[in-house]
mmCIF file of the N, C-alpha and C atoms, coordinates in Angstrom:
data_MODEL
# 
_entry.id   MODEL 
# 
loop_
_atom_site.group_PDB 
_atom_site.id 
_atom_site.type_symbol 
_atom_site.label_atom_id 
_atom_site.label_alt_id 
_atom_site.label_comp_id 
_atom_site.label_asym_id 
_atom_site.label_entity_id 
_atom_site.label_seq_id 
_atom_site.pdbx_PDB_ins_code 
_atom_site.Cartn_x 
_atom_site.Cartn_y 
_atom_site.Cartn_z 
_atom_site.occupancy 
_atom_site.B_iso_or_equiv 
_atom_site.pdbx_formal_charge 
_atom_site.auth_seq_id 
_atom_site.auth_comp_id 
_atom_site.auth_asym_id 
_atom_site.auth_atom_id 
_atom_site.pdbx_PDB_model_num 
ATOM 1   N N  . UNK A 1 1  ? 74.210 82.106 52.224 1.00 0.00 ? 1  UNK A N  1 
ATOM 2   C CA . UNK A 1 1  ? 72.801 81.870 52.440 1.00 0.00 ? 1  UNK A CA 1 
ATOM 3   C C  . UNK A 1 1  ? 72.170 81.235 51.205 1.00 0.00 ? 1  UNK A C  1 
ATOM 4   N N  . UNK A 1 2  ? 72.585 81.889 50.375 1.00 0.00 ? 2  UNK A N  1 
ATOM 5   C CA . UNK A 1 2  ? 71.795 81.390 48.947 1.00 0.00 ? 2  UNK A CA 1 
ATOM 6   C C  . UNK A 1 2  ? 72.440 79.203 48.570 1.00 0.00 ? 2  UNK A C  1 
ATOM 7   N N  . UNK A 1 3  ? 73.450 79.175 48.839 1.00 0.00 ? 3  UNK A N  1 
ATOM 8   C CA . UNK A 1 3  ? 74.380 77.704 48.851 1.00 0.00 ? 3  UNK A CA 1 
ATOM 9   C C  . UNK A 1 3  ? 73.220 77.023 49.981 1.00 0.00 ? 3  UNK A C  1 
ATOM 10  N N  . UNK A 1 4  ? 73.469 77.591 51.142 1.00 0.00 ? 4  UNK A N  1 
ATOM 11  C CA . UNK A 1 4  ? 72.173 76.855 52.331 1.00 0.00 ? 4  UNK A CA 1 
ATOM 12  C C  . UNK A 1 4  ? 70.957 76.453 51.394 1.00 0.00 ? 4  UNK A C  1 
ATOM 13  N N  . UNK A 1 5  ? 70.295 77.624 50.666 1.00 0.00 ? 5  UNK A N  1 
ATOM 14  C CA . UNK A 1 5  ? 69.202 77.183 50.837 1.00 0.00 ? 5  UNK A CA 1 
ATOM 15  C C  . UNK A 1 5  ? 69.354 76.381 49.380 1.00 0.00 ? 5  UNK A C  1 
ATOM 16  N N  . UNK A 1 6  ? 69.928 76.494 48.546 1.00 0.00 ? 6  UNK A N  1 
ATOM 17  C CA . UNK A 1 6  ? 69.720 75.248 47.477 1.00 0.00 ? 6  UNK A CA 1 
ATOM 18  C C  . UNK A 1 6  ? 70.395 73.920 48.397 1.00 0.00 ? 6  UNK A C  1 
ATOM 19  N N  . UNK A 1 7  ? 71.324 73.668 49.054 1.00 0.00 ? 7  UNK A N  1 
ATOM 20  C CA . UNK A 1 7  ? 71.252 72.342 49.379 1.00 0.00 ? 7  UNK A CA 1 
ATOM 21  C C  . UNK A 1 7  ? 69.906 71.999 49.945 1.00 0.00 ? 7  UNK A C  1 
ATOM 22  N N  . UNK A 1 8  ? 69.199 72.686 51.011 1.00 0.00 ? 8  UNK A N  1 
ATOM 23  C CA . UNK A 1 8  ? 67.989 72.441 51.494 1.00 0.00 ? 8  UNK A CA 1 
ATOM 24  C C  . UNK A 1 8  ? 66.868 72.161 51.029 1.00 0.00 ? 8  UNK A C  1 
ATOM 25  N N  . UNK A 1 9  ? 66.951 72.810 49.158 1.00 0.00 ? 9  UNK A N  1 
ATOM 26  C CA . UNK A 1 9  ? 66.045 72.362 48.046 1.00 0.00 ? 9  UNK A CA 1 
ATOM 27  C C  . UNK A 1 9  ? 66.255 71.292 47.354 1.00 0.00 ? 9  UNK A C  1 
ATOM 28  N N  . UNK A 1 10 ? 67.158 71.185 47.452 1.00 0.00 ? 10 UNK A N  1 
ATOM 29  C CA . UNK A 1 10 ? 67.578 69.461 47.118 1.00 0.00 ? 10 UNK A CA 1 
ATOM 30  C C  . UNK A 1 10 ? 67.540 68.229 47.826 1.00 0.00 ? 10 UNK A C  1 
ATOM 31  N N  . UNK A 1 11 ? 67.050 68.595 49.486 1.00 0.00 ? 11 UNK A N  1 
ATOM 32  C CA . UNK A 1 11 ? 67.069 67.775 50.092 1.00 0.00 ? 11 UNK A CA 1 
ATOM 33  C C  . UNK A 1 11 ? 68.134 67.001 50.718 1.00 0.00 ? 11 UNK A C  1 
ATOM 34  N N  . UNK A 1 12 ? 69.357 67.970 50.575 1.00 0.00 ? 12 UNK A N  1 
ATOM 35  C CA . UNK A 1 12 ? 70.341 67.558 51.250 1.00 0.00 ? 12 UNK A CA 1 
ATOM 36  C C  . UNK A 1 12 ? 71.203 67.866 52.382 1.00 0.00 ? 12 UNK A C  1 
ATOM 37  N N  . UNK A 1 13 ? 70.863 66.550 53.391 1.00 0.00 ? 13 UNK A N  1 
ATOM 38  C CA . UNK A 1 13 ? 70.887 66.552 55.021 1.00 0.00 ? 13 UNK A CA 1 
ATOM 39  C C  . UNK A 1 13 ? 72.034 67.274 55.573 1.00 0.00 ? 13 UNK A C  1 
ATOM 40  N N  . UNK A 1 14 ? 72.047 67.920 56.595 1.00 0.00 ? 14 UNK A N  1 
ATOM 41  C CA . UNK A 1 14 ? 72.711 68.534 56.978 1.00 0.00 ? 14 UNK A CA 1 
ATOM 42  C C  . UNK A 1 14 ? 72.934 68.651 58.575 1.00 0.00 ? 14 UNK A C  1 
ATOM 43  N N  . UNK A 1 15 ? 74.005 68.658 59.316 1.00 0.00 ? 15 UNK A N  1 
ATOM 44  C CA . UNK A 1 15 ? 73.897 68.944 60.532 1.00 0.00 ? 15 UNK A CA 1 
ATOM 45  C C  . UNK A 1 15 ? 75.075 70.098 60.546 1.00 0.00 ? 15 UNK A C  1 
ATOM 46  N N  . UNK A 1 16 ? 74.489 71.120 61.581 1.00 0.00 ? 16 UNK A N  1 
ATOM 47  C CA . UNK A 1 16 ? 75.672 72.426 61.541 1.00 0.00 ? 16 UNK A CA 1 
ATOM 48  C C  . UNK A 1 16 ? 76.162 71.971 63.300 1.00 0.00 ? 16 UNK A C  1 
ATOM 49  N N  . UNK A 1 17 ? 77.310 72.418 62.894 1.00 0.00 ? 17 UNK A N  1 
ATOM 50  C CA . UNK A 1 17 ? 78.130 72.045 64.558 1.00 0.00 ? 17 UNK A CA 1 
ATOM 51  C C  . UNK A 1 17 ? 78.599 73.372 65.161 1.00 0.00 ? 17 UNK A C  1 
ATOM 52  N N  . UNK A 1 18 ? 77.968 73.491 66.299 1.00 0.00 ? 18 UNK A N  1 
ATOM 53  C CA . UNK A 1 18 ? 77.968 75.253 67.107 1.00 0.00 ? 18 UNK A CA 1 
ATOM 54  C C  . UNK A 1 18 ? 79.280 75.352 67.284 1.00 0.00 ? 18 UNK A C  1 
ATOM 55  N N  . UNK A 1 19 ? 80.156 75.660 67.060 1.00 0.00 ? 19 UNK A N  1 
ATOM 56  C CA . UNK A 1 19 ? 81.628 75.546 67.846 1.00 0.00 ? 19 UNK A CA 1 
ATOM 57  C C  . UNK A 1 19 ? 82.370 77.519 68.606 1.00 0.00 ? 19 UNK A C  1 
ATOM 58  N N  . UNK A 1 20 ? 80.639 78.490 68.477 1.00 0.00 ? 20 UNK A N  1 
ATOM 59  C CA . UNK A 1 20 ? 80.931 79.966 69.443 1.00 0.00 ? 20 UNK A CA 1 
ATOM 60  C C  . UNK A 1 20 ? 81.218 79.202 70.723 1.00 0.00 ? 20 UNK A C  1 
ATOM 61  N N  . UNK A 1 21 ? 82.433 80.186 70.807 1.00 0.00 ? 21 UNK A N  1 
ATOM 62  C CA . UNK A 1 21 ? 82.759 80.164 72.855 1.00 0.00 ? 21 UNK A CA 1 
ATOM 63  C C  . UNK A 1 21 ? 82.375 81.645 73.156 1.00 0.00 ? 21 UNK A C  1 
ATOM 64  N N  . UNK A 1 22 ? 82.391 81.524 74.719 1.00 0.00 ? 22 UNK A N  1 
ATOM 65  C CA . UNK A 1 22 ? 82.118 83.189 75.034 1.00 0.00 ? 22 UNK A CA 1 
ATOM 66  C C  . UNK A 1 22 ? 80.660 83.746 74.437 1.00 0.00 ? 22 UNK A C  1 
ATOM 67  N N  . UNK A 1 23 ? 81.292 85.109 73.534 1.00 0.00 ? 23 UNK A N  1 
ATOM 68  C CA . UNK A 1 23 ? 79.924 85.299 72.835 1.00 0.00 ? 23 UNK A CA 1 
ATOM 69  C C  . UNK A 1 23 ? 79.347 84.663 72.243 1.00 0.00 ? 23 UNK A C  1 
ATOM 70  N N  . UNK A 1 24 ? 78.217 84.189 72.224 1.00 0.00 ? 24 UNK A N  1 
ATOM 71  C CA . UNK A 1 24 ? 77.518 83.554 70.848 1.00 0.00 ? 24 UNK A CA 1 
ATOM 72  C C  . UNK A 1 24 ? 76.666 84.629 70.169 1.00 0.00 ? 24 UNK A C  1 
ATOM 73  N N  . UNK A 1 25 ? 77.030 84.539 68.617 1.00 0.00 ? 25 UNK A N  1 
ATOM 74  C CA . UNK A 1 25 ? 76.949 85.519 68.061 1.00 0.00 ? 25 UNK A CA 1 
ATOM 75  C C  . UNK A 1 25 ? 75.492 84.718 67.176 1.00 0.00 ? 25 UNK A C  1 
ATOM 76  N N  . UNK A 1 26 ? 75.176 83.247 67.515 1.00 0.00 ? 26 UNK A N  1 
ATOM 77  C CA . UNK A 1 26 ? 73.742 83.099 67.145 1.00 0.00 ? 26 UNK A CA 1 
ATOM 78  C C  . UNK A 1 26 ? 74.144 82.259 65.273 1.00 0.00 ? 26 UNK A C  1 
ATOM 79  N N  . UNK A 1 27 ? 75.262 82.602 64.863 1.00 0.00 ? 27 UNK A N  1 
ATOM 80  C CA . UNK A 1 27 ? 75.243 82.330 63.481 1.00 0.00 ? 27 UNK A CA 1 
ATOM 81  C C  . UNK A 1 27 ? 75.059 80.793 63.544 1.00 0.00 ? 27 UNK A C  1 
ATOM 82  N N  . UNK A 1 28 ? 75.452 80.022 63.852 1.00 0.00 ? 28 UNK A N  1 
ATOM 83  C CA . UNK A 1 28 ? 75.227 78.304 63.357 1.00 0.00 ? 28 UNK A CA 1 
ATOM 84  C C  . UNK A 1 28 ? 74.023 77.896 63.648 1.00 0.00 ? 28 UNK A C  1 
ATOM 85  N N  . UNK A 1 29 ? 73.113 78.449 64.474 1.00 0.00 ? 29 UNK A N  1 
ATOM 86  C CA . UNK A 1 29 ? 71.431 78.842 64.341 1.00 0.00 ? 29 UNK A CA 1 
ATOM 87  C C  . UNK A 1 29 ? 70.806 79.295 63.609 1.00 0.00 ? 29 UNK A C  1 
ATOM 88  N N  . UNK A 1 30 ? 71.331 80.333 63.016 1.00 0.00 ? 30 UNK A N  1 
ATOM 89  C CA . UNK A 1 30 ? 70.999 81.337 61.237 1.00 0.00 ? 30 UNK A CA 1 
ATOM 90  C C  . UNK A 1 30 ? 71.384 80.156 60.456 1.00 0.00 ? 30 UNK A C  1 
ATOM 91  N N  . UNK A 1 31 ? 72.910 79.559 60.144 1.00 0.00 ? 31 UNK A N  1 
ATOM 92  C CA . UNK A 1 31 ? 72.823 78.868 59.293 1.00 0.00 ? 31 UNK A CA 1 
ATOM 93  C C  . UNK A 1 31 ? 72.229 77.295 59.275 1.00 0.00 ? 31 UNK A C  1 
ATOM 94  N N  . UNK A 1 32 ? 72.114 76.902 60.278 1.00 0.00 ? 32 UNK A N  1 
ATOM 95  C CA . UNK A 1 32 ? 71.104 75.610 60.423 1.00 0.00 ? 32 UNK A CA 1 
ATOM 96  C C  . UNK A 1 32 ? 69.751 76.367 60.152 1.00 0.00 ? 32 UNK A C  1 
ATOM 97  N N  . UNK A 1 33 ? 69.277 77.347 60.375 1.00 0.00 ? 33 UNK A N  1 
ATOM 98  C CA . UNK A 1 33 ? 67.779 78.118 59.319 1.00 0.00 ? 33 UNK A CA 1 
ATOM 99  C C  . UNK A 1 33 ? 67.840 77.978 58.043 1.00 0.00 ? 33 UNK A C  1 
ATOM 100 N N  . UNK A 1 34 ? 68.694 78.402 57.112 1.00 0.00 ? 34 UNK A N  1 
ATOM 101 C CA . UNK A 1 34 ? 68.958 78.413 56.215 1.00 0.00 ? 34 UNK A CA 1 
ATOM 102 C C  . UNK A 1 34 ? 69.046 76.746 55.441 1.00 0.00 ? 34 UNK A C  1 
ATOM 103 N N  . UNK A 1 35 ? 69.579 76.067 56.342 1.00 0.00 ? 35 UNK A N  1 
ATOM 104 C CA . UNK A 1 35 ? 69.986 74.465 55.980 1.00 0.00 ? 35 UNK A CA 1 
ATOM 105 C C  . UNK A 1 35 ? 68.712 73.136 56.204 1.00 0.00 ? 35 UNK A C  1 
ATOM 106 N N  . UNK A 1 36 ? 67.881 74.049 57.195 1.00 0.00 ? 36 UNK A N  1 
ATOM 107 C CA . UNK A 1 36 ? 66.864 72.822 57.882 1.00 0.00 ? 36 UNK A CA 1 
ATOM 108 C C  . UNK A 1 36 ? 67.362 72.159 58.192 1.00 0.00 ? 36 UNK A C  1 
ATOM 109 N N  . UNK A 1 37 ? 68.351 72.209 59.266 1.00 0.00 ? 37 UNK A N  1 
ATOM 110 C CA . UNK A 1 37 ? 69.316 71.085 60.053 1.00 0.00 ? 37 UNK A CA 1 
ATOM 111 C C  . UNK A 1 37 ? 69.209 71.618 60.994 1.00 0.00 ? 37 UNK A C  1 
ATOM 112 N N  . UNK A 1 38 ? 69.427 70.398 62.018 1.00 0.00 ? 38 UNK A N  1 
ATOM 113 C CA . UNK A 1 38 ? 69.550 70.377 63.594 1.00 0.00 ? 38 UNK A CA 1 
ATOM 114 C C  . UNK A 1 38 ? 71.067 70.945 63.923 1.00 0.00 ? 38 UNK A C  1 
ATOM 115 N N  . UNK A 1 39 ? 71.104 71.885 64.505 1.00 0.00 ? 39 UNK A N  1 
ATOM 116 C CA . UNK A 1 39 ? 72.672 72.192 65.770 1.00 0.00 ? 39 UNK A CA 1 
ATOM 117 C C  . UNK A 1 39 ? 73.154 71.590 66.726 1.00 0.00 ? 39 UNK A C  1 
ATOM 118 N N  . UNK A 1 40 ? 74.381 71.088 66.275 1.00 0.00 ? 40 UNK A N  1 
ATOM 119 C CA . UNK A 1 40 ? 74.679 70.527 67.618 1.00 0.00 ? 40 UNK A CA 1 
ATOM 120 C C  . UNK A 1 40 ? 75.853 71.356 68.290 1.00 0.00 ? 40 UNK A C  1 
ATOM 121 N N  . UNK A 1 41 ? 76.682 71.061 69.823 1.00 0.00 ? 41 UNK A N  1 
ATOM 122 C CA . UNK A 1 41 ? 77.603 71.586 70.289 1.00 0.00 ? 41 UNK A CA 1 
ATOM 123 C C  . UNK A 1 41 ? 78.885 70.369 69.735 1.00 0.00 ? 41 UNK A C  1 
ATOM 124 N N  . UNK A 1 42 ? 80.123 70.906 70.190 1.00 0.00 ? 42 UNK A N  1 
ATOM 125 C CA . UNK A 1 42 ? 80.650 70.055 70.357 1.00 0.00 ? 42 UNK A CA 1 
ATOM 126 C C  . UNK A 1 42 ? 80.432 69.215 71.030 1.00 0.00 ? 42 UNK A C  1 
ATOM 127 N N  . UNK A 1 43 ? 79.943 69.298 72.311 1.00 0.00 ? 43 UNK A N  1 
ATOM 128 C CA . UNK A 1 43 ? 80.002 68.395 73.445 1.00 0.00 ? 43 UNK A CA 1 
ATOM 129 C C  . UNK A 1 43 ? 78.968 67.183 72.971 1.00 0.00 ? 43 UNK A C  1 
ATOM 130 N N  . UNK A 1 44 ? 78.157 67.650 72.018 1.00 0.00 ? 44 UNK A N  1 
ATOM 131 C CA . UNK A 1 44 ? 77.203 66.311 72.063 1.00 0.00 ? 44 UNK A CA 1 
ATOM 132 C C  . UNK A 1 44 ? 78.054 65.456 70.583 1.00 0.00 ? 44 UNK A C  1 
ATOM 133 N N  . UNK A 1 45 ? 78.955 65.881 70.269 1.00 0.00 ? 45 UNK A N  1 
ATOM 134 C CA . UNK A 1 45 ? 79.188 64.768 69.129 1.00 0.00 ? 45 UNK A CA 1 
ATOM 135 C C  . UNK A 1 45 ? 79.839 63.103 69.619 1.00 0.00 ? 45 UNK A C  1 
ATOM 136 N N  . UNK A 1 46 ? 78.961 62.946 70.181 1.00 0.00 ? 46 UNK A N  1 
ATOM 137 C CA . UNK A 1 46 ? 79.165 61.522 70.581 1.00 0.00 ? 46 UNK A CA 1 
ATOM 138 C C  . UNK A 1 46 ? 78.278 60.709 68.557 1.00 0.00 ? 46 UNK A C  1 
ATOM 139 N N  . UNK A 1 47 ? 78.997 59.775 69.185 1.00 0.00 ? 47 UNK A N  1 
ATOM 140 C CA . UNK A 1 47 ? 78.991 59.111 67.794 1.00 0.00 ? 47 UNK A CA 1 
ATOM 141 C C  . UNK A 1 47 ? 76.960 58.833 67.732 1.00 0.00 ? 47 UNK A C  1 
ATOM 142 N N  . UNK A 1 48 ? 76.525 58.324 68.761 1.00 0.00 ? 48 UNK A N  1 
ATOM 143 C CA . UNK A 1 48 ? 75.406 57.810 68.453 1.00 0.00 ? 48 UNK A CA 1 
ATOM 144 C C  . UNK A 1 48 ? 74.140 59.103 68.741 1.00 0.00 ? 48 UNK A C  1 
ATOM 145 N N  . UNK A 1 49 ? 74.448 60.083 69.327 1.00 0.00 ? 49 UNK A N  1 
ATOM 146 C CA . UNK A 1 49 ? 73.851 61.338 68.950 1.00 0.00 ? 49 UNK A CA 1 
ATOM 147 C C  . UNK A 1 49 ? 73.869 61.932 66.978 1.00 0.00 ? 49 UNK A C  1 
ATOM 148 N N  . UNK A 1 50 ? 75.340 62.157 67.165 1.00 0.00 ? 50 UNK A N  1 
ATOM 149 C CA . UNK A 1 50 ? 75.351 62.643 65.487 1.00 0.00 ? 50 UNK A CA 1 
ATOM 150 C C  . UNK A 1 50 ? 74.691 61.848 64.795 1.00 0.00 ? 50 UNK A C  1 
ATOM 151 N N  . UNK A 1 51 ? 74.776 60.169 64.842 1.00 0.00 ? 51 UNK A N  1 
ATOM 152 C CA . UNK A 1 51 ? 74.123 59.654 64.110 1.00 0.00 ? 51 UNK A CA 1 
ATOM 153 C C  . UNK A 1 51 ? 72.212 59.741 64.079 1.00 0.00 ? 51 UNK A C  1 
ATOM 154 N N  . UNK A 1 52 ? 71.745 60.030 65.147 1.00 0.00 ? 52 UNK A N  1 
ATOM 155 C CA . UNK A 1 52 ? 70.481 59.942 65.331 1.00 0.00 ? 52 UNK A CA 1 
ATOM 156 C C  . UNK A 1 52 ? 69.944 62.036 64.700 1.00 0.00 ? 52 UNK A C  1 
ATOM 157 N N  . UNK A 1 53 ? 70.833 62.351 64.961 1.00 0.00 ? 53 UNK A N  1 
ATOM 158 C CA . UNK A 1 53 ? 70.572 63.631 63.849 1.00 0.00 ? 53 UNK A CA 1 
ATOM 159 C C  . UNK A 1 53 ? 70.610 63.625 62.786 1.00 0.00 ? 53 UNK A C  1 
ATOM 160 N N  . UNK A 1 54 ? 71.720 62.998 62.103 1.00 0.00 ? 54 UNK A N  1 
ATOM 161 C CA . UNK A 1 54 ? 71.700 62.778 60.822 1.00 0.00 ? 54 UNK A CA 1 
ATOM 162 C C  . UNK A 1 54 ? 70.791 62.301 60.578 1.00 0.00 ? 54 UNK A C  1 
ATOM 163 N N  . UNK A 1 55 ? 70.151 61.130 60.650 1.00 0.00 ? 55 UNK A N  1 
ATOM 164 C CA . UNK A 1 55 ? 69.014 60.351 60.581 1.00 0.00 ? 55 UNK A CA 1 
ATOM 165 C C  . UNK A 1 55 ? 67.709 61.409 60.469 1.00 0.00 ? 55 UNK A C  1 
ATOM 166 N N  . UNK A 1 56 ? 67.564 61.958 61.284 1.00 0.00 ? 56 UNK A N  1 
ATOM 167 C CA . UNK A 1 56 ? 66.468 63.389 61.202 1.00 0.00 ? 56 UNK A CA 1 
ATOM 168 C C  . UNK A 1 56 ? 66.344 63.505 60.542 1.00 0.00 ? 56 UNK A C  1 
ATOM 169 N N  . UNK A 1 57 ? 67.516 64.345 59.775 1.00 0.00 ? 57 UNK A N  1 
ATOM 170 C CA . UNK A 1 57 ? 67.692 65.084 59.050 1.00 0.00 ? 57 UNK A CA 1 
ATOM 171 C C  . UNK A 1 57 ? 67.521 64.831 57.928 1.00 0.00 ? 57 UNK A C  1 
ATOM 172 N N  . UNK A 1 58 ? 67.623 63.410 57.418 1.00 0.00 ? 58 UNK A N  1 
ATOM 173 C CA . UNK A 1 58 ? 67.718 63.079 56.453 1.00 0.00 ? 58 UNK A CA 1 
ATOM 174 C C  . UNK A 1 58 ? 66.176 62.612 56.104 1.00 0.00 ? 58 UNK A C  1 
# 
């Protein structure tokens, strides 16, 4: 948590990638909190999605 939030004070972009099956236990949501980054699934890593997050993000 503490690593999250200094990259996030530095301003450096981040995207967290959900990869829970079954249970979701919620963490790549905690740590995209921690990061100020958008979540994605696997399923959306199409190239021109990730890129338009990154972009967000940044």
């Amino acid at each position: 948590r503490i690593a999250a939030g200094r990259l996030a004070a530095e301003g450096i972009a981040a995207v967290v990638i959900d990869c829970e099956t079954s249970i979701g236990l919620g963490l790549a949501a905690e740590v995209a909190g921690w990061l100020r980054a958008p979540v994605m699934r696997p399923d959306e890593l199409r190239a021109d999605y990730l890129a338009t997050a990154v972009r967000a993000a940044a």
